[in-house]
N, C-alpha and C positions, 0 to 999 in steps of 0.2 A: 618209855623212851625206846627207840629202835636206834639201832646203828646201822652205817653204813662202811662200806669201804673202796676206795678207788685204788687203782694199783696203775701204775704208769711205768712201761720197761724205757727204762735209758738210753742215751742217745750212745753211751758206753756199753757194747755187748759186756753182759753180764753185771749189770749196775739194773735193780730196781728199787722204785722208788711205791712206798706203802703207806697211805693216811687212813686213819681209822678215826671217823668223826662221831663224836669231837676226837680230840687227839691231837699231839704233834704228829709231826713228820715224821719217822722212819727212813735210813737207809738201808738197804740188804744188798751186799757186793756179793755176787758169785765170781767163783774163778772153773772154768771148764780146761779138760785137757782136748788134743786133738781129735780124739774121739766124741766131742760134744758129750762127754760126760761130768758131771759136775763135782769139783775134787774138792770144793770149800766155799763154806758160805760166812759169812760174816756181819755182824750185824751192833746195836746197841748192846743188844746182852747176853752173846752166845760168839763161839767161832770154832766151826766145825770144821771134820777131814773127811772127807769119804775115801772110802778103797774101795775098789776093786779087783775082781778074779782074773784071769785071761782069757776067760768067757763071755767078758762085758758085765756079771754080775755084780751089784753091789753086795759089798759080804763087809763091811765094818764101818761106822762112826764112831769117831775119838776127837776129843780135843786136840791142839794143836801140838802137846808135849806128849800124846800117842795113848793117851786113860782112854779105855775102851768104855763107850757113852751106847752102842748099840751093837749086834753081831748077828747074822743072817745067814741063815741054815736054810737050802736046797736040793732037793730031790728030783734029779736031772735040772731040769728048766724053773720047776718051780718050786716057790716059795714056800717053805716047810713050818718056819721060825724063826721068832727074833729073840734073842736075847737083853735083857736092857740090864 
């Protein structure tokens, strides 16, 4: 049996919609700050934080009460390490 998946972005910036057939539905909300960088995603079974540096780097994801879930080590521009 193979799967597929359709993915449809919303008529709501930062609302997508994800079917994984068979399967239900899926919603996935992001929230972006004015940077166009994505600060939270939210979903059925997760709802994440991202932070940022004041380089535009991502450097942390944590749950919404601040539990550090990932952390991102960089060496000038790039990407060194992640922590989980």
């Amino acid at each position: 049996m193979t799967s597929s998946r359709v993915v449809w972005k919303g008529p709501t910036p930062g609302a997508e919609f994800e079917h994984d057939l068979p399967g239900a539905l899926r919603v996935i909300a992001y929230q972006v700050n004015a940077l166009e960088q994505r600060i939270r995603k939210t979903n059925s079974t997760e709802d994440r934080v991202f932070l940022y540096d004041t380089r535009g780097r991502l450097i942390v994801e944590a749950d919404p009460r601040g539990t550090l879930e990932r952390e991102y080590l960089y060496l000038n521009d790039i990407p060194l390490m992640v922590f989980q």
